[in-house]
C-alpha positions in Angstrom: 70.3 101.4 38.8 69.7 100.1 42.4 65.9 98.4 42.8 64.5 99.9 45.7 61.4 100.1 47.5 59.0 102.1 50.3 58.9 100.3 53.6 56.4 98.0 53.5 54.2 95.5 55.7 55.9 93.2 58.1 54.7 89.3 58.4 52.9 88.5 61.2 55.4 87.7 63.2 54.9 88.1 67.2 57.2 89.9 69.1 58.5 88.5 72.1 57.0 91.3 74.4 53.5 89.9 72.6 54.1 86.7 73.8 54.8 86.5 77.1 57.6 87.7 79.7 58.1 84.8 82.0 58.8 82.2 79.4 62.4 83.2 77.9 62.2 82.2 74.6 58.8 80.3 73.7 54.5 81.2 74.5 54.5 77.8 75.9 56.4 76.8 78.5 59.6 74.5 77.6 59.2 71.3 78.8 62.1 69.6 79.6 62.7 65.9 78.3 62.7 62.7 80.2 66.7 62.1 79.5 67.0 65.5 80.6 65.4 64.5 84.4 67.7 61.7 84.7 70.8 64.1 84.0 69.5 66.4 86.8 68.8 63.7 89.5 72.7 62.5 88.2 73.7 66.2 89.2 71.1 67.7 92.1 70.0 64.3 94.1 68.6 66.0 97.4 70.6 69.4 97.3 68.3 71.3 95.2 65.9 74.7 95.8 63.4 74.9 93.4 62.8 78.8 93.2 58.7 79.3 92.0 57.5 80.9 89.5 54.9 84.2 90.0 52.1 84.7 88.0 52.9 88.2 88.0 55.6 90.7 89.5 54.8 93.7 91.5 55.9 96.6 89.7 58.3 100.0 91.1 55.7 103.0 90.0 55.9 105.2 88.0 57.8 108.0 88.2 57.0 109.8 84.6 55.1 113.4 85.3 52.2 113.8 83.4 53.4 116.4 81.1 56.2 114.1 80.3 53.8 111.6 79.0 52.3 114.0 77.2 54.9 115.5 75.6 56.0 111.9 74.5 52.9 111.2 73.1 52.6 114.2 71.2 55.3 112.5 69.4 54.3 109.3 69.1 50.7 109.1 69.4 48.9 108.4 72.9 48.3 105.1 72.2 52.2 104.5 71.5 53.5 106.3 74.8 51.8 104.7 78.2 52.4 103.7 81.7 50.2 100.8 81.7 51.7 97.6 84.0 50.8 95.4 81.6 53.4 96.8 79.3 55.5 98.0 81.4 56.1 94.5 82.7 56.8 93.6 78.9 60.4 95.5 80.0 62.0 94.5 82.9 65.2 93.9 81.6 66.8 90.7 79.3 66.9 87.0 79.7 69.9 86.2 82.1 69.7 84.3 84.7 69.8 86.9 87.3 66.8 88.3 85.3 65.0 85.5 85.4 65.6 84.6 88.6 64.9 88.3 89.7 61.6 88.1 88.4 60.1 84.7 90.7 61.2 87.4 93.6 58.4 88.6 95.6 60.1 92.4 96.1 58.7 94.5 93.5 60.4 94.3 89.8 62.1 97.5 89.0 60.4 99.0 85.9 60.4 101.4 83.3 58.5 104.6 84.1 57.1 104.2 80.4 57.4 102.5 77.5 57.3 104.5 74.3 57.1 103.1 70.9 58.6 105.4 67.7 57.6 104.7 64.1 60.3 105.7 62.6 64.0 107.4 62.9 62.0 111.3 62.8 60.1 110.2 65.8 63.3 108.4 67.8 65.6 111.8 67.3 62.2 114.2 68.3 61.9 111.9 71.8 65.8 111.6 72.0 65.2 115.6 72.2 62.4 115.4 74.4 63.9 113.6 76.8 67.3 115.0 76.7 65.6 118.6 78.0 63.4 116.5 80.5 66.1 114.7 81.9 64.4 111.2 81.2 66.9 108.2 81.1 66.2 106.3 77.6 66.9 102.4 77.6 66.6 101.3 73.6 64.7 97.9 73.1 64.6 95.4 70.4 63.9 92.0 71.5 65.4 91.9 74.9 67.3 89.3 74.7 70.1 91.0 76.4 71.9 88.2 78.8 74.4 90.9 80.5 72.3 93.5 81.8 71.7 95.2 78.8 68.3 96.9 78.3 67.5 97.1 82.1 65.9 100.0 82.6 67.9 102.2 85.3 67.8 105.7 85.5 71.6 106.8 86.5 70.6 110.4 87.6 67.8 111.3 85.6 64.5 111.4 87.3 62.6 108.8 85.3 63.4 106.3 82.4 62.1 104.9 79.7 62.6 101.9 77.5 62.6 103.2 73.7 60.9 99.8 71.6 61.5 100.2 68.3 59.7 97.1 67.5 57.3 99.8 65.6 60.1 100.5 63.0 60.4 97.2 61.8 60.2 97.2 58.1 61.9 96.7 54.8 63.1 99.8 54.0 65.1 99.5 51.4 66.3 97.0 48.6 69.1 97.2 46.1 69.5 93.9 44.2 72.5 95.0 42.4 74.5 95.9 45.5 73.0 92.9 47.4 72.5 95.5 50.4 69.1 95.7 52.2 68.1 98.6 54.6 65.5 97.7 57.9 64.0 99.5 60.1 66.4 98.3 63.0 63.1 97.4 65.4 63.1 94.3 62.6 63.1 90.8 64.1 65.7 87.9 62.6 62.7 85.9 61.4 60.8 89.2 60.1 63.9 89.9 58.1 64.5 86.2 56.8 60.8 86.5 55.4 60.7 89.5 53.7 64.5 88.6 52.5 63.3 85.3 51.3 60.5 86.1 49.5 62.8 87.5 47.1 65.3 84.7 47.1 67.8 86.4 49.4 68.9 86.0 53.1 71.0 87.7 55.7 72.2 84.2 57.0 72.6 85.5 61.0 71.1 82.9 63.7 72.4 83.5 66.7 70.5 81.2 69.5 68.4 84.8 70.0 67.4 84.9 66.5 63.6 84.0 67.1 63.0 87.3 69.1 66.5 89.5 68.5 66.4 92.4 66.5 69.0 93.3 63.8 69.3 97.1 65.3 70.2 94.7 68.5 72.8 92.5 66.6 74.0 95.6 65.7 74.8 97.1 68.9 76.0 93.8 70.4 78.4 92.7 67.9 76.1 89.6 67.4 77.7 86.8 66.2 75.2 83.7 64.7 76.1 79.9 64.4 76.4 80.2 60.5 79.4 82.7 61.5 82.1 80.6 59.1 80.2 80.9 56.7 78.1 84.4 56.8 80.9 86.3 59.4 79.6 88.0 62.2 76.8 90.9 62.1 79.7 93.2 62.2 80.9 91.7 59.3 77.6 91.9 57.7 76.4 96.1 58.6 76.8 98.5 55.6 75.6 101.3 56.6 73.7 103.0 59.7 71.7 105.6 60.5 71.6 106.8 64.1 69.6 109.3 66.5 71.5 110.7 69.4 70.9 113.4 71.9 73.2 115.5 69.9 72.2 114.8 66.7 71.6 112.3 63.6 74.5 110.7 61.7 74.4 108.4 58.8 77.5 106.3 58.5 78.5 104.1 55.7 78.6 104.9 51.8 80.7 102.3 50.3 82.1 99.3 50.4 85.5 100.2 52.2 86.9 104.0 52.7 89.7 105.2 54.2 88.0 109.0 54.9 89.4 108.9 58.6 88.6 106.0 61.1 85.2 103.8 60.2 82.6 105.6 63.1 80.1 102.7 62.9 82.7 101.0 64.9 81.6 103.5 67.4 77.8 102.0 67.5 78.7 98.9 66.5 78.8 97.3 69.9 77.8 100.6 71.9 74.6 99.2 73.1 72.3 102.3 73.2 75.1 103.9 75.4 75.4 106.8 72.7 72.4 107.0 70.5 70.0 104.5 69.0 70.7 103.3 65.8 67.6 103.3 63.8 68.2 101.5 60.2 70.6 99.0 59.7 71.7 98.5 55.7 73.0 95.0 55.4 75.3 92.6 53.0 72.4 90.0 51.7 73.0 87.3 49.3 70.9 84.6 47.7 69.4 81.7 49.5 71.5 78.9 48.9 70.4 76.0 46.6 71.8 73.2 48.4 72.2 72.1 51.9 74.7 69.8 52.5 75.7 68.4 57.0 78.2 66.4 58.1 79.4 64.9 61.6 82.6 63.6 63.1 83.6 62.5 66.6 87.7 63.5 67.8 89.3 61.3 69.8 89.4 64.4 72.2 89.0 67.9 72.3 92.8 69.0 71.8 92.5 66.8 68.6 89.2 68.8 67.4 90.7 72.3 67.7 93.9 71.6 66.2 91.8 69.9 62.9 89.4 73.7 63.6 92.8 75.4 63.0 94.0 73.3 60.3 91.1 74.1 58.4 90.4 77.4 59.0 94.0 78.4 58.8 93.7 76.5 55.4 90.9 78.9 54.1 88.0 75.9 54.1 84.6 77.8 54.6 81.7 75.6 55.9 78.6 77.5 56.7 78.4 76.5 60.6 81.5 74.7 62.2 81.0 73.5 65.7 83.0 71.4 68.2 81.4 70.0 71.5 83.9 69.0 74.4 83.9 65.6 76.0 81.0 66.6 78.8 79.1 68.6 76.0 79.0 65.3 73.8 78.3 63.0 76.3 75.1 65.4 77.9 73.8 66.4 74.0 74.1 62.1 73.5 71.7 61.7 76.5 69.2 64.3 75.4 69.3 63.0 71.9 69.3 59.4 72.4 70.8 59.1 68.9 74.2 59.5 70.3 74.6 56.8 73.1 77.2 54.9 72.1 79.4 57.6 70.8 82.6 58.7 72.8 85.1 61.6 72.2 83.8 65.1 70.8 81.6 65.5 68.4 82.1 68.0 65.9 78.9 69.1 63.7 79.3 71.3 60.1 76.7 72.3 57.5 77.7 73.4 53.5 75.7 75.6 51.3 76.2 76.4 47.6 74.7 77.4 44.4 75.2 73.9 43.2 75.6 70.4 45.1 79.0 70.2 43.6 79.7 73.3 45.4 78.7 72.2 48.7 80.0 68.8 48.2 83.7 70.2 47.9 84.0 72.0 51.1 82.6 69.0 52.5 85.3 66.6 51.4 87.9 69.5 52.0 87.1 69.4 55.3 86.7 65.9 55.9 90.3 65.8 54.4 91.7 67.6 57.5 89.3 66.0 60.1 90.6 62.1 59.0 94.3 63.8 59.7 93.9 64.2 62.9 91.5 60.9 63.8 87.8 62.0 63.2 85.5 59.8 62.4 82.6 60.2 60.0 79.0 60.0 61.4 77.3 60.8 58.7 74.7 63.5 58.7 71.7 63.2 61.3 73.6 64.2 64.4 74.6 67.7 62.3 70.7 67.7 61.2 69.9 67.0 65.0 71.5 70.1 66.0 70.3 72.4 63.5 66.2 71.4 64.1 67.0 72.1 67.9 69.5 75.1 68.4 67.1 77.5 69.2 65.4 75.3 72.0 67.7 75.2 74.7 67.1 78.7 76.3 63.1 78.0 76.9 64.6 75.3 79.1 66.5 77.3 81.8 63.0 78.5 83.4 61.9 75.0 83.4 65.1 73.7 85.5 64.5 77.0 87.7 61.3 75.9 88.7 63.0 72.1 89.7 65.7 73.8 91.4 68.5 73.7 88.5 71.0 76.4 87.5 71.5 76.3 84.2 73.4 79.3 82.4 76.4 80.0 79.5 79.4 82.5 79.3 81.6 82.8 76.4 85.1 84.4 75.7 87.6 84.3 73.0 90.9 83.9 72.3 94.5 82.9 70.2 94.4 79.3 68.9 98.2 79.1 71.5 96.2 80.6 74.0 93.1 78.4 74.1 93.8 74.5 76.0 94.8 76.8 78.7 91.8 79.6 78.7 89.5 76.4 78.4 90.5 74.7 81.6 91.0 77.9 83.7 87.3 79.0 82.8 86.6 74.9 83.8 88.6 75.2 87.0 87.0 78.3 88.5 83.6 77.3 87.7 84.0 73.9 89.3 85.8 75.3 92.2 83.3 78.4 92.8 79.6 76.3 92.7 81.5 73.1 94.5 82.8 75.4 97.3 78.9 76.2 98.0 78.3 72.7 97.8 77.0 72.3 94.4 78.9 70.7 92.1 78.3 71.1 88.2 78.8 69.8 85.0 80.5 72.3 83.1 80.3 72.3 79.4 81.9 74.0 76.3 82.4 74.1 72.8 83.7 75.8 70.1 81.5 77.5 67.1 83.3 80.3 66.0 86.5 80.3 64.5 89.3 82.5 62.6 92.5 82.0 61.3 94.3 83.5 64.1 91.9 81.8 67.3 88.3 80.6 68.6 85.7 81.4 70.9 84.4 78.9 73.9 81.2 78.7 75.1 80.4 77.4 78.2 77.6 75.9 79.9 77.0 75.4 83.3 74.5 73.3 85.3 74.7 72.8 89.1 71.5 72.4 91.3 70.2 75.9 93.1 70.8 77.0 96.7 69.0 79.2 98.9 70.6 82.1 97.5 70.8 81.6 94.2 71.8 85.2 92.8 74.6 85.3 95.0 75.5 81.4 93.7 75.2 82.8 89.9 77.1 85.7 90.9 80.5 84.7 92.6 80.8 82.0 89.7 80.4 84.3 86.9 83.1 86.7 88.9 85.5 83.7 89.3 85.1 82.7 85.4 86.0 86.4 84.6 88.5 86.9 86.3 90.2 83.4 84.9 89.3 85.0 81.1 90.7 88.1 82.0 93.9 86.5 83.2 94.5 83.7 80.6 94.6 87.1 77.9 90.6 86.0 77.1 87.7 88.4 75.7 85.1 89.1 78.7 82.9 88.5 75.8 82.9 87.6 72.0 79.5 88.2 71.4 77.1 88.8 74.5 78.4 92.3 74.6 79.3 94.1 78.0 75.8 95.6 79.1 75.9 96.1 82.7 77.5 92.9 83.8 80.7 93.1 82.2 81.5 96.4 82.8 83.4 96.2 85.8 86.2 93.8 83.6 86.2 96.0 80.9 89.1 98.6 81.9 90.7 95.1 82.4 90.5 94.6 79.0 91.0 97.6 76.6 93.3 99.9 79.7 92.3 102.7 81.4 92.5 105.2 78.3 90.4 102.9 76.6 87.5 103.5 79.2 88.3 107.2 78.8 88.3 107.0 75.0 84.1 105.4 75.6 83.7 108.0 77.7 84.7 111.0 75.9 82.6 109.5 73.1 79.3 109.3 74.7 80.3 113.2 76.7 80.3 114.3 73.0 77.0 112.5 72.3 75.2 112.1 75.1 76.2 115.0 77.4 73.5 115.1 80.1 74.1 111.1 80.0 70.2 109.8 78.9 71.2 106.8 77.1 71.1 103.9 78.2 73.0 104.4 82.3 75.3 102.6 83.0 76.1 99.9 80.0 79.2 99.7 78.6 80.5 102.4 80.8 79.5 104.1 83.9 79.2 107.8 84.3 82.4 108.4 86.4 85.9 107.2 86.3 85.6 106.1 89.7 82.6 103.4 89.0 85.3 101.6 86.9 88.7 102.3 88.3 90.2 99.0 89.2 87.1 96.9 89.0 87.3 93.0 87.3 90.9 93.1 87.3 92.5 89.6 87.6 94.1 88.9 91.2 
């Protein structure tokens, strides 16, 4: 029989609402290294416009009546339904750039009219009802780290909105040691989940770069994908089971392993982002915590070289835990940071291996070190792979930090067909040079590759370019110019930010106007009055997305 258990206490983990909303992703505020400085006066000498940080934003008011509020927090409890500033500053939005750049403005900061705070999945479906016969917008939030828009809290045509923070249902739910399959409450952190998981041997195995704050009802509904993605797949890959709350009703989805009773409708949540319901538990795939730990780095002669040995390997079947490629800029500019790096040239490539034995770990290891000497790797042993794993959650904190020197510095991804990707590389490269240099700021633009299938890749990017004195319109005509380069090299607008608000006008681009209608019908049936969530992933009208983001 399955071992189960009541939800119980969480670890004291701090949310990121408890810790702070001006610095991204730490309480103290990144500070940014000394080889760091000397990269930015390479790249900004005299050209930049530090943008200040304020102490606090103005707020919007609130708009939620009275009996509203009390009608929410005869749900909830009154202490768990409020219009306090202080929290209600907690939930501006995500942790793009625009956001953060958004928030050092002295205009006041849209915010929510209220932030309410559910227990559990009774008390989300009784204020989904609430608010669907009060005409309140609801935005769900986890961690909000959202970098597309996301979880900003717009109203569409209702008269007020709120952001829904399920940080409240985090828990263990549910444990069934013979299935490996654990059920959270979905308001439950990455780290909250890894420590209730671990102290009974087990993990998830998902770190995406958000992991410290995210929430697994977020992975969820962004198609996360982590860094240990070879080896764990993404979230998608990972989900089991849901159970969801929408305006219409609840629906629990997922009771076996695979089915063929009709098409799978948690790929209808899976990715929605709060557009059609909020999805309230999350039943996972869990297996035990490795016993060994094996890393391994190699530099390419080039980047062409690195993706064809990626290929190779994956196409091959060869299953390291994390599997990452940095282009020539990336290796250069992670060498300079590092300092342990310096002399090294080419692309550096970076793997971990985990097994139940060493043996285990030890053979994908050589497997893949195989391939990689057939196509001129080099070995560079095993700090530069252990250098990257104690800091790839660090980077993020930093982008305030460079704000405040007068630094852009921000990331896209895409995805695409192993034929297809030399070509979507440098076309993302080229419009993202040509875009920031036209306003007179040249950047380094970085990528890499750390996701991988037999069939193609994802690329990240990273960008760094010094500020100018309108720095949201800067941001904003380079992230148009790279999407409209993925679109037409046959790229995703996104493999694993999810659309939010800021991809939305490429989607129809993408997945065809039927497609859009197809979304749209969905979330009529759902979400007919259209609470949830305005305006992500698709906008209330066929007109809002007719044509938009299309390639020239």
């Amino acid at each position: 029989m399955p071992t189960t258990s009541a939800p119980e206490p969480l670890p004291a983990t701090p949310a990121p609402r408890e810790r702070g909303p001006w610095d991204a992703w730490d309480p103290d505020p990144a500070r940014l290294p000394a080889a760091a400085r000397a990269i930015v006066g390479a790249v900004v000498p005299g050209k930049a416009h530090p943008v200040p940080r304020r102490e606090r934003p103005a707020l919007t008011p609130s708009l939620l009546r009275d009996d509203d509020l009390d009608a929410l927090a005869r749900i909830v409890g009154a202490g768990n339904a409020t219009r306090d500033d202080d929290v209600r500053a907690l939930h501006l939005g995500g942790k793009s750039t625009p956001d953060l750049l958004r928030r050092r403005l002295d205009d006041p900061q849209t915010a929510p009219d209220a932030v309410v705070s559910p227990a559990d999945h009774a008390e989300v479906a009784a204020v989904l009802r609430a608010c669907d016969e009060r005409r309140i917008a609801v935005v769900p939030f986890g961690g909000g780290t959202s970098v597309v828009g996301g979880v900003d809290p717009v109203r569409g045509a209702q008269h007020a909105v709120i952001a829904l923070d399920l940080a409240r249902t985090a828990s263990l739910r549910a444990l069934d040691e013979v299935s490996l399959l654990a059920t959270f409450g979905a308001g439950t952190t990455g780290p909250q989940a890894e420590e209730l998981l671990g102290a009974r041997g087990y993990t998830l195995g998902h770190f995406p770069q958000s992991f410290v704050y995210a929430s697994l009802g977020g992975f969820a509904a962004t198609r996360s994908s982590g860094q240990a993605s070879r080896g764990y797949g993404r979230f998608d890959d990972l989900v089991h089971a849901l159970r969801v709350a929408t305006p219409r009703g609840d629906l629990d989805l997922g009771r076996a392993p695979a089915s063929a009773a009709g098409p799978d409708l948690r790929e209808l949540f899976l990715g929605s982002e709060g557009a059609f319901g909020v999805l309230t538990e999350v039943t996972v795939r869990i297996r035990p915590v490795p016993a060994v730990t094996e890393y391994r780095a190699w530099t390419f002669p080039d980047f062409a070289s690195g993706a064809a040995a990626f290929r190779e390997a994956t196409q091959r079947g060869i299953r390291p835990t994390v599997l990452r490629l940095s282009d020539e800029t990336e290796t250069r500019v992670n060498a300079t940071l590092g300092g342990h790096l310096t002399r090294l040239r080419g692309c550096l490539a970076v793997a971990t291996f985990e097994g139940a034995t060493a043996a285990e770990a030890e053979a994908t290891r050589d497997a893949l070190d195989a391939v990689f000497a057939g196509h001129g790797a080099k070995s560079r042993g095993d700090e530069p792979a252990r250098s990257w794993e104690r800091g790839r959650f660090a980077s993020p904190g930093l982008r305030d930090t460079l704000m405040d020197i007068g630094v852009l510095a921000e990331t896209l991804e895409t995805a695409t067909t192993w034929a297809r990707l030399p070509a979507l590389r440098q076309d993302v490269t080229d419009a993202l040079t040509a875009s920031l240099t036209a306003v007179g700021t040249k950047p380094i633009v970085m990528c890499h590759i750390s996701h991988v299938y037999p069939a193609g890749a994802s690329l990240y990017f990273t960008v760094v370019a010094a500020l100018t004195d309108d720095p949201q319109g800067q941001w904003a005509e380079a992230k148009d110019a790279a999407s409209r380069a993925i679109g037409a090299a046959h790229g995703t607008i996104t493999h694993h930010h999810a659309v939010g608000r800021d991809h939305r006008a490429y989607l129809q681009s993408e997945i065809g106007p039927l497609g859009v209608e197809v979304l749209r019908a969905v979330k009529a049936t759902l979400d007919p009055h259209g609470i949830m969530n305005p305006g992500a992933l698709v906008a209330a009208d066929r007109m809002t997305d007719a044509g938009a983001g299309a390639p020239a």
